[in-house]
C-alpha positions as CSV (number, residue, x, y, z in Angstrom):
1,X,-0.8,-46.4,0.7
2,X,-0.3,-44.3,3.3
3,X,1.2,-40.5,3.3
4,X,1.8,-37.1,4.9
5,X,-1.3,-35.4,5.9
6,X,-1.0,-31.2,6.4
7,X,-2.0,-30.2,8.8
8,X,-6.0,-29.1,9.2
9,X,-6.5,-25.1,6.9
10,X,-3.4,-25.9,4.5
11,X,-5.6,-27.6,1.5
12,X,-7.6,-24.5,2.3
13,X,-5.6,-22.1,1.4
14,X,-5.4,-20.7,-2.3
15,X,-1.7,-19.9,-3.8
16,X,-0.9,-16.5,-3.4
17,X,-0.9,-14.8,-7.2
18,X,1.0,-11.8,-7.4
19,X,0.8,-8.9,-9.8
20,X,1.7,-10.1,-13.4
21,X,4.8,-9.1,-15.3
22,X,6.2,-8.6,-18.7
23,X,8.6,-10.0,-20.6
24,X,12.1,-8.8,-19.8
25,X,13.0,-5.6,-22.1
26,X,9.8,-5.6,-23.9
27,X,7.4,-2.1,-24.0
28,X,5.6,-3.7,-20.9
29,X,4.3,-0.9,-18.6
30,X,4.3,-3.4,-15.3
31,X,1.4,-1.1,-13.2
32,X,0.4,-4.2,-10.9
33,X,2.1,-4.6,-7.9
34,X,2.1,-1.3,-6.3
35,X,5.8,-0.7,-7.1
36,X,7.7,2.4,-7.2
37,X,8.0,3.4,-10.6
38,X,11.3,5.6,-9.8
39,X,12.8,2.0,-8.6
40,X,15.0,2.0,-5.5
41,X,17.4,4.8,-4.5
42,X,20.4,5.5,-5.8
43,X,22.1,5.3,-2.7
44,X,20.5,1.4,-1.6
45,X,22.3,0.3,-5.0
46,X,25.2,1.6,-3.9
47,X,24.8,0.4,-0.7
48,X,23.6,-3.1,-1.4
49,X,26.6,-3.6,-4.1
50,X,29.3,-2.5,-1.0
51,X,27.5,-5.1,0.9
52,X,27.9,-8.1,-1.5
53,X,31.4,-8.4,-0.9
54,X,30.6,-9.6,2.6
55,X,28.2,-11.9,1.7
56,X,30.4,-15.2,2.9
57,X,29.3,-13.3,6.2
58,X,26.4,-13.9,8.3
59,X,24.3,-10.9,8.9
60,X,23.7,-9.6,12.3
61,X,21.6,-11.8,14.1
62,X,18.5,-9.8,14.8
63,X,19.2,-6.9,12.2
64,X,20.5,-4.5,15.1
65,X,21.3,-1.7,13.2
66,X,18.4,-1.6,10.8
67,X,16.2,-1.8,14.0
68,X,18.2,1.3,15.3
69,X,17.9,3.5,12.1
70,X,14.1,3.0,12.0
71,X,14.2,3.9,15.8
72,X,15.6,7.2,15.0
73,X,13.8,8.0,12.1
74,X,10.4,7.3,13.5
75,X,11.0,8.4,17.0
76,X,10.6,4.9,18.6
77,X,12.2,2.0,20.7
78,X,14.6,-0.4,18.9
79,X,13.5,-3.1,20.9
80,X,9.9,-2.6,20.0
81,X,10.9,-3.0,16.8
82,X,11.0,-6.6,14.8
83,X,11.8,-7.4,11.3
84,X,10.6,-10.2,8.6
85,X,11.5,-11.4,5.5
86,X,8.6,-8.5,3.8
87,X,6.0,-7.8,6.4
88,X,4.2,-10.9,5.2
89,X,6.7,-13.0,7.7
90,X,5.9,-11.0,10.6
91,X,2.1,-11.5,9.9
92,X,2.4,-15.1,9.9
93,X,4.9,-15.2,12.9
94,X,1.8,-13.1,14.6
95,X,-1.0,-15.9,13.4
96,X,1.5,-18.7,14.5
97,X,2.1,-16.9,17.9
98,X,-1.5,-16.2,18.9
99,X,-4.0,-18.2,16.4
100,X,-4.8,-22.5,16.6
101,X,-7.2,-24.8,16.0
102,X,-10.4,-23.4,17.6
103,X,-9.4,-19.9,17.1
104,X,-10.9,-17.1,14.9
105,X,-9.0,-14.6,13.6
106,X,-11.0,-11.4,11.4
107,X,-10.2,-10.0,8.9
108,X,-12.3,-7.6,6.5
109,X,-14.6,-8.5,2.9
110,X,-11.7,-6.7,0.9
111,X,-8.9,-6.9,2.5
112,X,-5.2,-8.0,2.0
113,X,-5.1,-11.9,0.8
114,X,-2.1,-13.0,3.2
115,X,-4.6,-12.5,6.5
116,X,-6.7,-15.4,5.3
117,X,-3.3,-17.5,4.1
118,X,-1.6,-16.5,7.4
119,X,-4.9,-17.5,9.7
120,X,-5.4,-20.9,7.7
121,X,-1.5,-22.1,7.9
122,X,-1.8,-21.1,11.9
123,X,-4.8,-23.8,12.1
124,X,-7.3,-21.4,12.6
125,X,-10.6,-19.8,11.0
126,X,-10.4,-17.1,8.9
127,X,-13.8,-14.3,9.7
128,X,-14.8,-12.2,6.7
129,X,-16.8,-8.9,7.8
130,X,-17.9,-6.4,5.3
131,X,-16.9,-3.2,4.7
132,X,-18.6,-0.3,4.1
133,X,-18.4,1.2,0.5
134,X,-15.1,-0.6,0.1
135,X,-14.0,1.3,3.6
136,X,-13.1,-0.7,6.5
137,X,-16.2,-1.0,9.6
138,X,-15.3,-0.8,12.7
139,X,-18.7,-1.7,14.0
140,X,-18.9,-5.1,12.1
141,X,-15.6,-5.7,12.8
142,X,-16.7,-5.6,16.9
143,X,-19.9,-6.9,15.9
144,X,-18.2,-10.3,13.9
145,X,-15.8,-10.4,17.6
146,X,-16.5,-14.0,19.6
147,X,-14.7,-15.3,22.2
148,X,-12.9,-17.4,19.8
149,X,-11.0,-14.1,18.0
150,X,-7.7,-14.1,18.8
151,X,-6.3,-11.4,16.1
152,X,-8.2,-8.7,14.1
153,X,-6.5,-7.2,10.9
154,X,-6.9,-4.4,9.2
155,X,-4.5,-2.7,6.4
156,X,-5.0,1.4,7.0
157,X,-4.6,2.1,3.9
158,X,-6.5,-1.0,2.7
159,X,-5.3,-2.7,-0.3
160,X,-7.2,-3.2,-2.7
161,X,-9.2,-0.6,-1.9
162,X,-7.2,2.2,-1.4
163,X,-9.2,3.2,1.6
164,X,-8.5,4.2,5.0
165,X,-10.6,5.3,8.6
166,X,-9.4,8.2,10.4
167,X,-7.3,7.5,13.4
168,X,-10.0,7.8,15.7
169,X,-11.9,5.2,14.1
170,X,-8.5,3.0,14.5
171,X,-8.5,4.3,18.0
172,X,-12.4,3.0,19.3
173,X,-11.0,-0.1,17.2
174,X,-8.4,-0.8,19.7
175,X,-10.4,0.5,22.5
176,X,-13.0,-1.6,22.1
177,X,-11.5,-4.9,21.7
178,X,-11.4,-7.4,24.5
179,X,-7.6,-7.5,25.9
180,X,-7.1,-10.9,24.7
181,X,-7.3,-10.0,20.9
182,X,-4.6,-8.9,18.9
183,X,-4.8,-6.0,16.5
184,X,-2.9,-6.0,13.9
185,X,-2.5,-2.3,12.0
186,X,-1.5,-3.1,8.0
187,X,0.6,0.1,7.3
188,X,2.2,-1.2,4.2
189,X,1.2,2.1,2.4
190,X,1.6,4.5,5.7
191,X,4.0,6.8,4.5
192,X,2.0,7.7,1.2
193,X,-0.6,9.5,4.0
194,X,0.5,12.6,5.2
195,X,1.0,13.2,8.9
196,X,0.1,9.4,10.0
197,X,2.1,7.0,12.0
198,X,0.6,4.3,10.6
199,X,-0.9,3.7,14.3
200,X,2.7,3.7,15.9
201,X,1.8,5.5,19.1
202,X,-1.3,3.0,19.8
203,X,1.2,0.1,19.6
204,X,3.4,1.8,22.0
205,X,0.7,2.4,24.8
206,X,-1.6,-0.7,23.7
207,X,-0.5,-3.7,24.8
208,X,-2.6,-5.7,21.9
209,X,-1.6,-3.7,19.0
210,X,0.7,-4.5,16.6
211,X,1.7,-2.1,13.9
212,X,3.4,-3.6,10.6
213,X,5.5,-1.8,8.2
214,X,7.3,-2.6,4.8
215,X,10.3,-1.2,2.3
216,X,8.2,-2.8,-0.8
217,X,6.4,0.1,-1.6
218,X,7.5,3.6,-1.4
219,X,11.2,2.5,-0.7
220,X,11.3,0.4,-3.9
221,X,12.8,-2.5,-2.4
222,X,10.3,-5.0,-3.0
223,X,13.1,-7.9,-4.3
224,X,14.6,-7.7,-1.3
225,X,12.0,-8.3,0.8
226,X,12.0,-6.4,4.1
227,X,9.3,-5.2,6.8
228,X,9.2,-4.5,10.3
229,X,6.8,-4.8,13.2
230,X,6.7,-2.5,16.2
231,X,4.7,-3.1,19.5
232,X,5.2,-3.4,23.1
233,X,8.5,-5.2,24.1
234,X,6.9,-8.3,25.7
235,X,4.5,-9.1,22.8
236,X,8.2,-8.7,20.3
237,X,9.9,-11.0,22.6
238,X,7.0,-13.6,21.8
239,X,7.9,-13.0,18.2
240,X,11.1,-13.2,18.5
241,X,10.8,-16.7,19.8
242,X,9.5,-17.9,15.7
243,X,11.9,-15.7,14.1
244,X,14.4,-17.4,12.6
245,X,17.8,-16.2,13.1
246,X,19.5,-13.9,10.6
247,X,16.1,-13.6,8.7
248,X,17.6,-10.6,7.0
249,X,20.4,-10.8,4.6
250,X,23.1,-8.3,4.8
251,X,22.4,-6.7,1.5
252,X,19.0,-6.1,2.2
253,X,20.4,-4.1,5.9
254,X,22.4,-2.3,4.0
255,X,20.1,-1.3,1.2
256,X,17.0,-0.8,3.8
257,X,19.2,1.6,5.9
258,X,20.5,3.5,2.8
259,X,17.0,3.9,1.7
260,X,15.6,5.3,4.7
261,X,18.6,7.9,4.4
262,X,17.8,8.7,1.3
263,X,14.9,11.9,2.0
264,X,15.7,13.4,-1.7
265,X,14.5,9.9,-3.2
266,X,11.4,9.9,-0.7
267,X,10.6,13.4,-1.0
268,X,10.4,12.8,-5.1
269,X,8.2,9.4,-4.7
270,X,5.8,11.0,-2.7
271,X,5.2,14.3,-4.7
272,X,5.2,12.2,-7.8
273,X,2.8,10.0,-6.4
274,X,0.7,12.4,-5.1
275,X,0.4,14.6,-8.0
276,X,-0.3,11.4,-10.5
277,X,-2.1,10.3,-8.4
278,X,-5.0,12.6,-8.3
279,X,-4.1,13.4,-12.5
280,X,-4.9,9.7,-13.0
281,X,-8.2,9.3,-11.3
282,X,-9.6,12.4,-13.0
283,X,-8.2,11.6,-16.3
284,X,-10.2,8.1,-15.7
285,X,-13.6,9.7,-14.0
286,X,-13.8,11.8,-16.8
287,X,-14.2,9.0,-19.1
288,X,-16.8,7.5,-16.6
289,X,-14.5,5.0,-14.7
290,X,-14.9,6.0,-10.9
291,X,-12.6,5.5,-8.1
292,X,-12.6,6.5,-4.3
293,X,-9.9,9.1,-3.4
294,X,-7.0,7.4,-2.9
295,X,-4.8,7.2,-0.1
296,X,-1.9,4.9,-1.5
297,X,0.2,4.6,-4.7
298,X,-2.3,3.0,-6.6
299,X,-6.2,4.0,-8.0
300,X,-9.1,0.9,-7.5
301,X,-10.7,1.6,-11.2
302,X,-14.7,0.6,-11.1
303,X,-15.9,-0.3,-14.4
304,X,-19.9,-1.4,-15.1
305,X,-19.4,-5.0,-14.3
306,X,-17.2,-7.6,-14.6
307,X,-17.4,-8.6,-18.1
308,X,-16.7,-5.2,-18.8
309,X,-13.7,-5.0,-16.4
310,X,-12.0,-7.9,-17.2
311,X,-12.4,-6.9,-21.2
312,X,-10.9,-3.4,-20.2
313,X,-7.8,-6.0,-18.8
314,X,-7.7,-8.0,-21.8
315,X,-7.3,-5.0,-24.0
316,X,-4.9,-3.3,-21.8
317,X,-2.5,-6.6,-21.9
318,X,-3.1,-6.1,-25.7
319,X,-1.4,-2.8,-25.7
320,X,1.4,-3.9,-23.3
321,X,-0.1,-2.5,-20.0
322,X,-0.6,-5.0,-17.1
323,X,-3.0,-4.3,-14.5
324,X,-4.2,-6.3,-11.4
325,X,-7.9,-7.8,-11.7
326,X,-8.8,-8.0,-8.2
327,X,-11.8,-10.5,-8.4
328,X,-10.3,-12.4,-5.6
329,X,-11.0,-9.3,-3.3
330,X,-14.5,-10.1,-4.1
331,X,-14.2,-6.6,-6.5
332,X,-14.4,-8.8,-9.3
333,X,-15.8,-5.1,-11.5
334,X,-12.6,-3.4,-10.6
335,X,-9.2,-3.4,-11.9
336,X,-6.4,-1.7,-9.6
337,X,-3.8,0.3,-10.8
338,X,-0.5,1.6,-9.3
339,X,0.5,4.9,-10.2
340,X,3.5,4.7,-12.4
341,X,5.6,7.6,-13.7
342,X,4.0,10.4,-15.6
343,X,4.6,8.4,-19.5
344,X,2.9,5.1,-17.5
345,X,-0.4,7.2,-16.2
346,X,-1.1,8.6,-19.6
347,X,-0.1,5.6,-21.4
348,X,-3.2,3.9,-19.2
349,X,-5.5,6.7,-19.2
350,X,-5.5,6.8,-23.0
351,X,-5.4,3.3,-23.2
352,X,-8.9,3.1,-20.9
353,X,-10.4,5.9,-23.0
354,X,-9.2,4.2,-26.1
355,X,-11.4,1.0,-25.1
356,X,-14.2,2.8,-23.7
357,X,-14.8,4.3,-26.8
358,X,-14.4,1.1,-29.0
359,X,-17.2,-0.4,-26.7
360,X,-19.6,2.5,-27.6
361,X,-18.9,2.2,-30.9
């Protein structure tokens, strides 16, 4: 009998799997999604709870005043600016807008799983180039270029890697790209880098660059799913063409504005993060479990091999502590693992040397 046939790529795809979680008010320590341990500001309760009394309403149309507050606080144009349902909408509006059948579209050997799901729904072939040392390469990236790409991305910081290139790395990136191909800048973990835009100013003066953004991480807002997208005005108004209308609800405007308000809530996130950040990774290297210096909320732990990895996993969700094996990133030796609150890290960190030692043993 005959049926509906998907279209060419979707059989291809492999379900997104994201982080695991624990039972509901058990003593599960939930370090696998790259959430904010301190949760959401005070302030985007508040402000969501105000908002649910209005939710008969329709939101604004376009998220106007979202668009406006990120304008201010980042110095740019609110109508550059373009928001999705998590920034994972906007990078399938940007497959869907530029990417078909007989396309290519590149992305890198460790980076973020949605490029590939994003390229494959758009029709198009997904283009794996290696990195270097689990750090992006600009010169395979130019080197893996045909004139079949239509959009290279790159997450800067890369997840999982917790890696990033300098800006002028990013820069000859974008330089040296044929006009017709889109870069896409990841900056999902931007604001955990100090004094980066998260390549804001090359999407203002490039016309192929596309800068993403999201509320998931640092602003804790992950369940309500919000991220923006900033570039030149003519390549938003091709966006804005597959955006569905009121994409954002109004509870998730009025949280997302509260939380960008909220500097006393960011300035704590960040110093925590930054100080665990650098406790955890020494606590774990001086056990003998190696990871690059991260530039994001989370460590990339490298164990001896996989077998040993994924028993380091196993005992961790033994003791209550879930982690995200990352063998899907083609790191299948490597566990990552966000930094949580000062009780979480330590928890881990003994956890890690507790296992390490029973394997000597």
């Amino acid at each position: 009998m005959n049926k509906p046939v998907p279209q060419p790529g979707i059989m291809e795809i492999d379900l997104y799997v994201g982080g695991a979680s624990g039972a509901p008010g058990s003593n599960v320590v939930k370090l696998s999604s790259n959430e904010n341990p301190f949760g959401p500001s005070e302030a985007a309760v508040k402000a969501a709870g105000v908002a649910a009394h209005q939710m008969h309403r329709y939101p604004e149309i376009d998220g106007y005043s979202l668009r406006v507050a990120l304008a201010d606080k980042y110095g740019l144009e609110a109508d550059n600016i373009i928001l999705g349902v998590g920034s994972d909408e906007i990078l399938q509006m940007i497959c869907n807008a530029y990417a078909g059948p007989g396309d290519e579209v590149i992305y890198t050997q460790h980076g973020f799983a949605m490029y590939r799901i994003c390229a494959l729904g758009a029709g198009a072939t997904p283009v794996e180039v290696p990195e270097c040392e689990r750090v992006t390469d600009v010169d395979a990236i130019l080197a893996a270029v045909t004139d079949a790409t239509r959009i290279v991305f790159i997450a800067n910081p890369n997840n999982p890697t917790s890696t990033m290139i300098g800006l002028a790395e990013v820069t000859r990136l974008a330089d040296s790209l044929p006009p017709h191909v889109v870069l896409v800048l990841d900056g999902a973990y931007a604001e955990f880098v100090e004094e980066y835009d998260g390549g804001a100013e090359l999407a203002r003066t490039r016309p192929n660059v596309i800068m993403t953004r999201t509320f998931s991480k640092l602003y804790g807002l992950g369940g309500l799913r919000v991220g923006w997208g900033y570039a030149q005005r003519d390549v938003i108004d091709v966006l804005n063409r597959l955006r569905a209308p009121f994409n954002i609800s109004t509870i998730a405007l009025e949280a997302a504005k509260a939380a960008l308000a909220d500097t006393a809530h960011i300035d704590k996130s960040l110093a925590e993060n930054a100080r665990l950040r650098v406790w955890l990774s020494e606590a774990l290297a001086a056990i003998g479990v190696q990871s690059d210096a991260s530039m994001t909320n989370f460590i990339l732990a490298r164990f001896h091999d996989q077998e040993e990895a994924e028993a380091c996993n196993e005992y961790l969700k033994a003791q209550g502590l879930i982690v995200r094996p990352v063998s899907s990133y083609n790191l299948p030796h490597c566990l990552r693992i966000t930094v949580g609150d000062e009780p979480s890290c330590r928890r881990v960190a003994h956890a890690i040397g507790a296992f390490k030692a029973g394997a000597r043993a």
